[in-house]
MARFI-316987 format. One record per atom (N, C-alpha, C, O): x, y, z. Coordinates in steps of 0.2 Angstrom, whole numbers, plus 5000, padded with zeros to 4 digits. Example, Ala and Ser with C-alpha at 12.3 -4.5 7.8 and 13.67 -1.06 7.14 Angstrom:
REM residues 2
506649725039;506249785039;506649845039;507149835042;506449895035;506849955036;506450005039;506750065040;
REM end
This chain:
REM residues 417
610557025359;610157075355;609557035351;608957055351;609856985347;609256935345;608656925346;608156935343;608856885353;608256855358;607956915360;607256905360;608056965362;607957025366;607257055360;606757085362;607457055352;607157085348;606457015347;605857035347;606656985345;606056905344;605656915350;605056915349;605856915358;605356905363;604956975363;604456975366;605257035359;604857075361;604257065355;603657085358;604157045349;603757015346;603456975348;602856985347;603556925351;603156855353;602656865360;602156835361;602956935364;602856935370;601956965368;601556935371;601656995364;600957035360;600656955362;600656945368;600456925359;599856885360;599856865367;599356845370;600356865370;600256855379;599956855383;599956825388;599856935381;599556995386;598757015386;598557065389;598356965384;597757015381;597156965380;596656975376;597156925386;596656875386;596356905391;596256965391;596156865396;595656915401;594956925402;594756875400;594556945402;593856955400;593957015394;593457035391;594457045393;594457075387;594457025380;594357055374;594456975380;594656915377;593856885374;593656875368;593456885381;592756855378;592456895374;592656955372;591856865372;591456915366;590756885370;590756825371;590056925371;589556905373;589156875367;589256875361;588656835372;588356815366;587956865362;587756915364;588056835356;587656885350;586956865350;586656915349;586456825349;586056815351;585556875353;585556875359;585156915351;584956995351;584556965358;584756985364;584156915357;583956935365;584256915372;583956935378;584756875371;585456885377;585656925378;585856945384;585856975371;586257005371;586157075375;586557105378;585357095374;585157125377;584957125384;584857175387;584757075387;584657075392;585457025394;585356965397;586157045392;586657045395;586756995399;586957005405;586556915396;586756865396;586656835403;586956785406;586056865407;585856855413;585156825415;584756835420;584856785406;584356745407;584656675408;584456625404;585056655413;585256585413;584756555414;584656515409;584056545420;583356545420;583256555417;582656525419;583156575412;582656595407;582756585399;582556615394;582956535399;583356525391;582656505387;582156495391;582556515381;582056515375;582256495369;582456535365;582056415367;582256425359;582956365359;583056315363;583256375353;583756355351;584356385353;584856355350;584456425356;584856465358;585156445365;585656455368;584756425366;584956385375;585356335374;585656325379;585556305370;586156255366;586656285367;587056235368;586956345367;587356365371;587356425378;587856445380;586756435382;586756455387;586456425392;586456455398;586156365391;585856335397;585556255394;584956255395;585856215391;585656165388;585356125390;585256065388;584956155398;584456125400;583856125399;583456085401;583556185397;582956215393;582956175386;582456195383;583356135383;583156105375;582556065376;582156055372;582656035385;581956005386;581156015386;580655975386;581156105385;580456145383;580456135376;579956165375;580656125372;580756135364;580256075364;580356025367;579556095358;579256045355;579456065345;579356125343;579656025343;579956025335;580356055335;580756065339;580556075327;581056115327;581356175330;580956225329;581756195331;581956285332;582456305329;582856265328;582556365328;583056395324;583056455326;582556485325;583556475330;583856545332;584556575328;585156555330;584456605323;585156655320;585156705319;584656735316;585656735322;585956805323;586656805320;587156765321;586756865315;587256905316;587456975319;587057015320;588356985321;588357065324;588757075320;588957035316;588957155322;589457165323;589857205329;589657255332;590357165330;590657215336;591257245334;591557235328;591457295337;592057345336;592457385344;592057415347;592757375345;593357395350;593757445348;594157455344;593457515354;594057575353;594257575358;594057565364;595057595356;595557605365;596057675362;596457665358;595757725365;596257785366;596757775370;596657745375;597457805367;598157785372;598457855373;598457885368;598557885379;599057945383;599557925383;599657865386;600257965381;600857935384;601057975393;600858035395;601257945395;600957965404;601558015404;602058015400;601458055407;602058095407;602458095412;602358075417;603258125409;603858095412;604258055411;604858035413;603758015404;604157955400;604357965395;604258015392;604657925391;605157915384;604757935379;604857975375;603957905381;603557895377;603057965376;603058005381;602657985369;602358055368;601758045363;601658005359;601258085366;600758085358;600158055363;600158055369;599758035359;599057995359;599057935352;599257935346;598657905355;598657865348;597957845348;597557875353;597557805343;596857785343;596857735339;596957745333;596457655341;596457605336;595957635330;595557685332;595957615325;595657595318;595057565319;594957515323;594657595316;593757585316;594157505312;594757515310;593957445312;593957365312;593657315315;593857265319;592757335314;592557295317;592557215312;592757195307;592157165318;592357105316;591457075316;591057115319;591257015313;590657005312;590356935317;590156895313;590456925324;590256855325;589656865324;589356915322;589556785324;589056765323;588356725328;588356725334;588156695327;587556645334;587156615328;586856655324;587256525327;586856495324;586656435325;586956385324;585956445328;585656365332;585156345330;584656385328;585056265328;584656235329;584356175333;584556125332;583756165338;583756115340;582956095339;582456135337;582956025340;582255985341;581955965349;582255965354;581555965348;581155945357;580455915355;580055915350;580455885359;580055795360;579855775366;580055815371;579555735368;579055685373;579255635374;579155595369;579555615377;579755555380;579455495388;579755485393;578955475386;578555455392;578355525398;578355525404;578055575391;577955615397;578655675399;578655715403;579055655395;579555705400;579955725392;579955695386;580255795395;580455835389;581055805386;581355775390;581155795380;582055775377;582155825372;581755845368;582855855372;582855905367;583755905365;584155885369;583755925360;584555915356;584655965354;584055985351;585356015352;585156055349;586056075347;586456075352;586256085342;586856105337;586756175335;586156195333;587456215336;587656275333;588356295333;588756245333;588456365334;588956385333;588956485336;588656535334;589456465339;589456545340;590356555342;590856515341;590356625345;590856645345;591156685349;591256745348;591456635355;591556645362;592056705363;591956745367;592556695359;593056745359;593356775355;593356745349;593656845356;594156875349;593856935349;593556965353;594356955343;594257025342;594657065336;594957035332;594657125334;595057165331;595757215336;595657225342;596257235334;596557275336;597057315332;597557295333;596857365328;597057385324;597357455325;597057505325;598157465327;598457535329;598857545321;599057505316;598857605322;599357635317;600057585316;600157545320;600457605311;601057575310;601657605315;602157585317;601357655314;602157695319;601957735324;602157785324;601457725328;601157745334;601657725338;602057685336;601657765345;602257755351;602257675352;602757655354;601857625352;601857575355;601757525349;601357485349;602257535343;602157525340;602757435340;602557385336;603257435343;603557405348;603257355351;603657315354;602657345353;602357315355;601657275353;601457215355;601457315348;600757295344;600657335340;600557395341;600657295334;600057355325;599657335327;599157365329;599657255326;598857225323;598657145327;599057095328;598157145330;597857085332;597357065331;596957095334;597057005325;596556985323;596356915328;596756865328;595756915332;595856835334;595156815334;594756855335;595056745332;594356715332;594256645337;594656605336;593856645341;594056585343;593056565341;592456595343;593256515338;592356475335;592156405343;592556365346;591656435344;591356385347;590856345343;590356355340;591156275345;590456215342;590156165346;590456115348;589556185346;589156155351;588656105350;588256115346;588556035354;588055995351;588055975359;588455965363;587355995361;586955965370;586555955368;586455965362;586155905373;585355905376;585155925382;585455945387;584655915381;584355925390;583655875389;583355865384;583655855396;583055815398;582755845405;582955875410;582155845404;581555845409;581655765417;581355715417;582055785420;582355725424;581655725428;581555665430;581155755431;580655765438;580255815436;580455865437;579755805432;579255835428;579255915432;579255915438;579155975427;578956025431;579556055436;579556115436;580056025439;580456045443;581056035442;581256095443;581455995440;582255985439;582255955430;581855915428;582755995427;582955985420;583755985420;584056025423;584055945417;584555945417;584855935410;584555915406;585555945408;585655965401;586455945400;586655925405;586955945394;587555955395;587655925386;587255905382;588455935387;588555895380;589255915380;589655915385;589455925371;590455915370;590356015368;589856035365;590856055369;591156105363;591756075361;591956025363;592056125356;592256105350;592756165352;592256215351;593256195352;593356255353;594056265347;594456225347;593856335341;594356325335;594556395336;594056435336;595356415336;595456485337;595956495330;596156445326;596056535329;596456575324;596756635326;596356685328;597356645326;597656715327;598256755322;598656725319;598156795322;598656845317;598856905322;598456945324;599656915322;599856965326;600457005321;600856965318;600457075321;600957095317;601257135323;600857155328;601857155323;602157185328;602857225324;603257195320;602957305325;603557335324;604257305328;604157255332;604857315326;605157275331;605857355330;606257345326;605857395334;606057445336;606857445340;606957395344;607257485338;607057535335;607557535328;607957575327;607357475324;607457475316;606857485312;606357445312;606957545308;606357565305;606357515299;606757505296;605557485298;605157455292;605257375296;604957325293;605657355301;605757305304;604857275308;604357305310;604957215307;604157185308;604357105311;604857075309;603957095314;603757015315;603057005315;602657045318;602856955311;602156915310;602156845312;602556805312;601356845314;601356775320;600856765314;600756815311;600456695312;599856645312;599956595312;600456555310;599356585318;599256525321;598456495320;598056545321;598256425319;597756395323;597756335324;598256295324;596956315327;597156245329;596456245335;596056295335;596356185337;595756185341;595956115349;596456085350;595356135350;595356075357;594456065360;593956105359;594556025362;593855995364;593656015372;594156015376;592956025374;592856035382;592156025382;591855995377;591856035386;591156005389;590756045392;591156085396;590056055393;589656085397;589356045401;589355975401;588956085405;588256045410;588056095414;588256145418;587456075412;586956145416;586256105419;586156045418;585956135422;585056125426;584756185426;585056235427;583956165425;583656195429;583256175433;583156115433;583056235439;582756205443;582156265445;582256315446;581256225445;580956255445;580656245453;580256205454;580956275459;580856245467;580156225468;579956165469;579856285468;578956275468;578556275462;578556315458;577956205463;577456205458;577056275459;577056295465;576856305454;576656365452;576856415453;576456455450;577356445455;577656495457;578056495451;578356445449;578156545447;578556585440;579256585444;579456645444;579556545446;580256555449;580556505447;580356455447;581456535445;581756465442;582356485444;582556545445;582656445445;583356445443;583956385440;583956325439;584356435439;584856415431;585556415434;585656455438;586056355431;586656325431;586956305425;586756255421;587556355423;587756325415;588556335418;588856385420;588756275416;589556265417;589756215412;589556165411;590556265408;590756255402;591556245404;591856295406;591756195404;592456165407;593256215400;593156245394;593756215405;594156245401;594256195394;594156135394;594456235387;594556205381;595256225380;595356285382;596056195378;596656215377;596556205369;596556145367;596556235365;596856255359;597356235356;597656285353;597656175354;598156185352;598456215344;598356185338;598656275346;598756285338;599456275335;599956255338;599556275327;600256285325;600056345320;599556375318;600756355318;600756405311;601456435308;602056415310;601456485305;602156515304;602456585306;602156625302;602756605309;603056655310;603856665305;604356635303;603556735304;603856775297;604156835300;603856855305;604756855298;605256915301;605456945295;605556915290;605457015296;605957075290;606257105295;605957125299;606857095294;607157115298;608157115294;608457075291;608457195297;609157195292;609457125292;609057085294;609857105290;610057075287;610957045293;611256995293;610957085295;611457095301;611057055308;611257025312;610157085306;610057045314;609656985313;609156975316;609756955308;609556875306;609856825310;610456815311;609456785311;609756725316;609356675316;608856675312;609456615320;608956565321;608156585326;607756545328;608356645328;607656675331;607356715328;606756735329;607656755323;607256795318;607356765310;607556785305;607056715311;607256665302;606456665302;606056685307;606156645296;605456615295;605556555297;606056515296;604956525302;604956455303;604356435307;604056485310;604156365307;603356375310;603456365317;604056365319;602856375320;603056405327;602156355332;601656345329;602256335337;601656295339;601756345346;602156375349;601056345347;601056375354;600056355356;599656345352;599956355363;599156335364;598856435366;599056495367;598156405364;597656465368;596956415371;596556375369;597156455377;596756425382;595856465382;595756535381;595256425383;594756455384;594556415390;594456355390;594456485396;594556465402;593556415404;593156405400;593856385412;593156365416;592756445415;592856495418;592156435411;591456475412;590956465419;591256415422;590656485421;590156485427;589756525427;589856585427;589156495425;588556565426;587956535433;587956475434;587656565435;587256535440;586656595437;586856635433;586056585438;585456635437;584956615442;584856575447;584556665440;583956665442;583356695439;583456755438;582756685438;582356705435;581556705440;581456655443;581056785439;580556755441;580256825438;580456875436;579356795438;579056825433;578656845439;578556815444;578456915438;578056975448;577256945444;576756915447;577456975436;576656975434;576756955427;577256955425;576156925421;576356875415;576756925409;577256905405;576656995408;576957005403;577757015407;578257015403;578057025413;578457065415;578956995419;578856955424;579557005414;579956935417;580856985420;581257035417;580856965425;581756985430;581956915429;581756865429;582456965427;583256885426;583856915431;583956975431;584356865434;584756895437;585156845436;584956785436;585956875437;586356825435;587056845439;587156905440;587456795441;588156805445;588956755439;589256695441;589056775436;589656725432;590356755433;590556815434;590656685430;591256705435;591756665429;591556605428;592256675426;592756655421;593456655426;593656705429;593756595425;594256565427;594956555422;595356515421;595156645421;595556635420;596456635422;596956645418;596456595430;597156595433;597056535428;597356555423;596856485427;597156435424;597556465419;598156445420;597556495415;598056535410;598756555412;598956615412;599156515414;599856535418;600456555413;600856595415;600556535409;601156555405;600856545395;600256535393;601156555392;601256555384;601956525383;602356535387;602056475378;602556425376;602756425369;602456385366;603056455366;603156485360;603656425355;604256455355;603656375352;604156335349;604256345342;603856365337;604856335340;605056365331;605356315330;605856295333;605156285325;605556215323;606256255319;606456215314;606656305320;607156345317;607356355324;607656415325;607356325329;607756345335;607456415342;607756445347;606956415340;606456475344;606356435349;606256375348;606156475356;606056425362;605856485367;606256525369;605256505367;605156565372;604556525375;604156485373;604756545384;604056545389;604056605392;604456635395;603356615391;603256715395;602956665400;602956605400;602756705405;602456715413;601856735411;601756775406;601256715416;600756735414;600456745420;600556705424;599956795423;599756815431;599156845431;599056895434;598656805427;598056845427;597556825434;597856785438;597056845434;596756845442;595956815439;595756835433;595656785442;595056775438;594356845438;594356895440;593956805435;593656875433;592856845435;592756785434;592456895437;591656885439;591156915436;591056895430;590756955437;590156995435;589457005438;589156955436;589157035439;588457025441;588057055437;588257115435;587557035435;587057035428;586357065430;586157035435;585857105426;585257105428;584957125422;585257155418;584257085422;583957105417;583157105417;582957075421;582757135413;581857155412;581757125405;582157135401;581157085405;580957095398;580357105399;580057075404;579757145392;579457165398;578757135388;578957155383;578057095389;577957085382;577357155382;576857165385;577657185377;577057245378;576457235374;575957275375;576357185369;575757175368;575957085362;576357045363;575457085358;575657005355;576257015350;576556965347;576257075348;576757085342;577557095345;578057065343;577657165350;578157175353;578157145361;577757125365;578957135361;579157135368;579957175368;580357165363;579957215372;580757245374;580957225380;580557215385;581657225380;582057225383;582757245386;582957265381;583157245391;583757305393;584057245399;583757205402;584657265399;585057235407;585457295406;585357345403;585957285412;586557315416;586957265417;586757215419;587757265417;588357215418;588657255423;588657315422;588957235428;589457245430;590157215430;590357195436;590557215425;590957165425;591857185429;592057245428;592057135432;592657125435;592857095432;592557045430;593757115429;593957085426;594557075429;594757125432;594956995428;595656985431;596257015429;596856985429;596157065427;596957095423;597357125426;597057175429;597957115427;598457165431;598757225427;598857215421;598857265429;599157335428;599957305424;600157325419;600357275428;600857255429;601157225420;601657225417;600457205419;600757145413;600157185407;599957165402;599857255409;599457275404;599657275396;600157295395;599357265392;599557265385;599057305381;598457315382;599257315376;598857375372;598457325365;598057345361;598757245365;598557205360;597657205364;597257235360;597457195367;596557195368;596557205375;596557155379;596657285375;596557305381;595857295386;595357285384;596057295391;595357245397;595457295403;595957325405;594957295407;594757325414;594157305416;593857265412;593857325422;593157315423;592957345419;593257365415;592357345419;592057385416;591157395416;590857345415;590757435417;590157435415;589757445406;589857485401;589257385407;588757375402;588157385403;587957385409;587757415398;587157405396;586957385389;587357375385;586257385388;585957345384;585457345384;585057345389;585157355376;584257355376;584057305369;584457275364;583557295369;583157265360;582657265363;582557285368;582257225358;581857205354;581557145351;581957115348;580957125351;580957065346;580357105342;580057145345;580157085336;579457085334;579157025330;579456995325;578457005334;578456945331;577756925328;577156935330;578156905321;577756915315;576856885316;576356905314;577256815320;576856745321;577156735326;577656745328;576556695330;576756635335;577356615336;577556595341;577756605327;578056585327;578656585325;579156545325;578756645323;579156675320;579256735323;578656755325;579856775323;580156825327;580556845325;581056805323;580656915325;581256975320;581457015329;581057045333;582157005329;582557005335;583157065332;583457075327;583257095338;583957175336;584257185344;583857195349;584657195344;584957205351;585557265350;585857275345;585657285355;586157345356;586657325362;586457295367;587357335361;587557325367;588357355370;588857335368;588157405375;588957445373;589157455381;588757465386;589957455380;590357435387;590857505387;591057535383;590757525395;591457575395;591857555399;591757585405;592357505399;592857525404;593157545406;593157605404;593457545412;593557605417;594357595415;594757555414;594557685416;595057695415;595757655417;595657615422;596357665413;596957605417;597457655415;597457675409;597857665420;598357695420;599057655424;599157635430;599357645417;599957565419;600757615418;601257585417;600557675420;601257715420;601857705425;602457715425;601557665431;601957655436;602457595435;602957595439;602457535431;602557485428;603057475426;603057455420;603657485428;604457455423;604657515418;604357565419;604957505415;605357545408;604957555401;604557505399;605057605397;604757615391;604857565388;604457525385;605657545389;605957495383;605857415386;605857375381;605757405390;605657315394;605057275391;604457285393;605157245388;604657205384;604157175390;603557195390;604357145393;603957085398;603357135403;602857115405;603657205403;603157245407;602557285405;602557315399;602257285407;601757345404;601957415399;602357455400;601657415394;601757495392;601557545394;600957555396;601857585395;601457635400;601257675399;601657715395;600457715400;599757735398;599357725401;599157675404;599257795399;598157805399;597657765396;597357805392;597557715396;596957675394;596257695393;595957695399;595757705388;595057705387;595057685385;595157715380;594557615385;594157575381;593657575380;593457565385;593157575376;592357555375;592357505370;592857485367;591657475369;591657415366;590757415363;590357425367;590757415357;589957415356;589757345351;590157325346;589157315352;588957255347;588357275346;588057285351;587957275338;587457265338;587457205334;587857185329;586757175338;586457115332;585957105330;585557125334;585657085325;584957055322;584956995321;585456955321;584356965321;584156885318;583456885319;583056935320;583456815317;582656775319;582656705325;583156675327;582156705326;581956645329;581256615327;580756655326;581256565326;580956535320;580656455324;581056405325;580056455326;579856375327;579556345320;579056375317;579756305320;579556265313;579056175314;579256135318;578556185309;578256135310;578656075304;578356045301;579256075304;579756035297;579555955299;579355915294;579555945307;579755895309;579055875315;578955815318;578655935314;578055925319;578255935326;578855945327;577755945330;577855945337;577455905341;577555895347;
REM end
């Protein structure tokens, strides 16, 4: 009975990575043309999207952006089952961020560029009611995972091949609370964090001298997480043991292989198409390893499928002050029905996206972007028992997802060009 009450607790963080997991980039004008300028990177912001363009940068750059994103998931209890009602997460949104700086230089004629920030590859909010039907299964999931980033890129064959790469830093945090049913005011709480190291590398490649055509390669190796922290239990006094005692608990979070490939080409000077195909590797994600230094020992199973996407996007500059911009996402995501969870519900899903920059000066730029996802319905009714931890809850899933961001981009003469 113990074990059976502690795994149903533990089993939440398990469930809920996926492309439901990533956060795009916040950077307003990726954001809006939905991360399908791999070709086409600008600025100090290609430090994390293609760190092969740092090689165009003459001086300093500075690209920051903040958002906010927020996550709603409507729940049906399906009918015919134990389960009844509707539920709906809690407005909590979360605020990533996008913060770059790089430098660009001359080096016998050929580009060098270096550039440091920070952003915020994954995570999320998830905030259900306290006594909601799947309450058993998930209240609360807060998770952050910070990326820190330090590339360069070099101009390898003037005009045509650019090439780039460096280290990430990947640092995650999580907090999970969970009901643990059916004793009323009974709870288990999880926090953890902890980090791990992984690597990029990207190119670009301009085929033909003069033709406005490029293309773009950015690949970001998996980072494992190792986190520790402590897991906290209230629970009667009758069902106390060495699986429901307070005790710290080590467990990893995986940030899978990235892949973007692009493409970029300009018809005519004000009007640039970007097109993009990426692909996130999350079978590498096979199981969760749950240790308590109080005698806890759980391995869940893990069975995600990897996830792809096809991207497009227009920017179009409408005169020296504005330029707008929009994409479309199509995103596939690796998540099974089977193992569906209500902790950060995931499906395919379609995106769109629009902004904006207005620029002040040559050199300076006030940037806003919009960016909202509907997931396509999931219905995990067919899936095992109300009561069985290890399977799906069973329901009507709808999820949307919306971010807006602002910032600047700022070329600076601090350091000259």
């Amino acid at each position: 009975m113990r074990s059976k009450i502690l795994a149903a607790v533990l089993l939440s963080p398990t469930l809920a990575l996926a492309n439901g997991y990533e956060v795009p980039n916040v950077q307003p004008r990726d954001l809006a043309l939905v991360s399908s300028a791999v070709a086409a990177q600008e600025g100090a912001s290609a430090t994390n999207s293609n760190p092969a363009a740092l090689s165009r940068l003459e001086g300093l750059n500075l690209a920051l952006a903040g958002s906010i994103l927020s996550l709603n998931t409507t729940w049906q209890a399906p009918a015919g089952s134990q389960l009844s009602g509707t539920a709906d997460t809690k407005f909590s949104p979360v605020p990533p961020v996008s913060l770059f700086a790089a430098y660009g230089t001359k080096v016998d004629g050929r580009g060098l560029g270096v550039g440091f920030g920070l952003g915020i590859p994954g995570g999320g909010n998830m905030h259900w009611q306290d006594n909601w039907q799947g309450s058993g299964r998930i209240v609360t999931v807060e998770r952050r995972v910070y990326g820190f980033y330090l590339n360069g890129g070099y101009e390898l064959v003037p005009e045509i091949l650019r090439v780039g790469g460096g280290g990430i830093y990947y640092y995650g945090t999580q907090y999970l609370k969970q009901g643990i049913q059916p004793v009323d005011g009974a709870y288990g709480e999880l926090a953890a964090k902890g980090g791990g190291f992984a690597y990029e590398a990207s190119a670009e490649i301009t085929p033909l001298r003069g033709v406005p055509f490029a293309i773009g390669v950015d690949y970001k190796h998996k980072g494992t997480m190792e986190m520790s922290g402590d897991g906290h239990f209230s629970v009667p006094a009758a069902l106390q043991g060495p699986s429901t005692q307070d005790q710290g608990v080590k467990t990893n979070l995986t940030m899978p292989n990235l892949l973007a490939v692009g493409a970029a080409y300009r018809p005519t000077q004000p009007l640039l198409l970007t097109f993009a195909w990426t692909f996130s590797r999350f079978v590498v994600y096979k199981e969760d390893l749950f240790v308590g230094d109080q005698g806890l020992s759980i391995t869940v199973p893990r069975s995600y499928r990897n996830g792809y996407g096809f991207r497009v996007g227009a920017e179009w500059d409408v005169n020296r002050a504005w330029t707008v911009r929009g994409g479309l996402f199509r995103d596939f995501s690796g998540y099974r029905e089977s193992t569906y969870s209500p902790t950060l519900p995931d499906s395919n899903a379609w995106v769109g996206a629009a902004g904006a920059s207005w620029h002040v000066n040559p050199d300076l730029a006030v940037n806003g972007a919009a960016y909202y996802a509907i997931r396509d319905r999931v219905n995990s009714s067919n899936w095992r028992s109300d009561t069985n931890p290890t399977g799906a809850l069973p329901g009507i899933y709808d999820t949307t997802a919306l971010v807006v961001s602002a910032g600047i981009t700022w070329r600076t003469d601090l350091f000259g060009r």
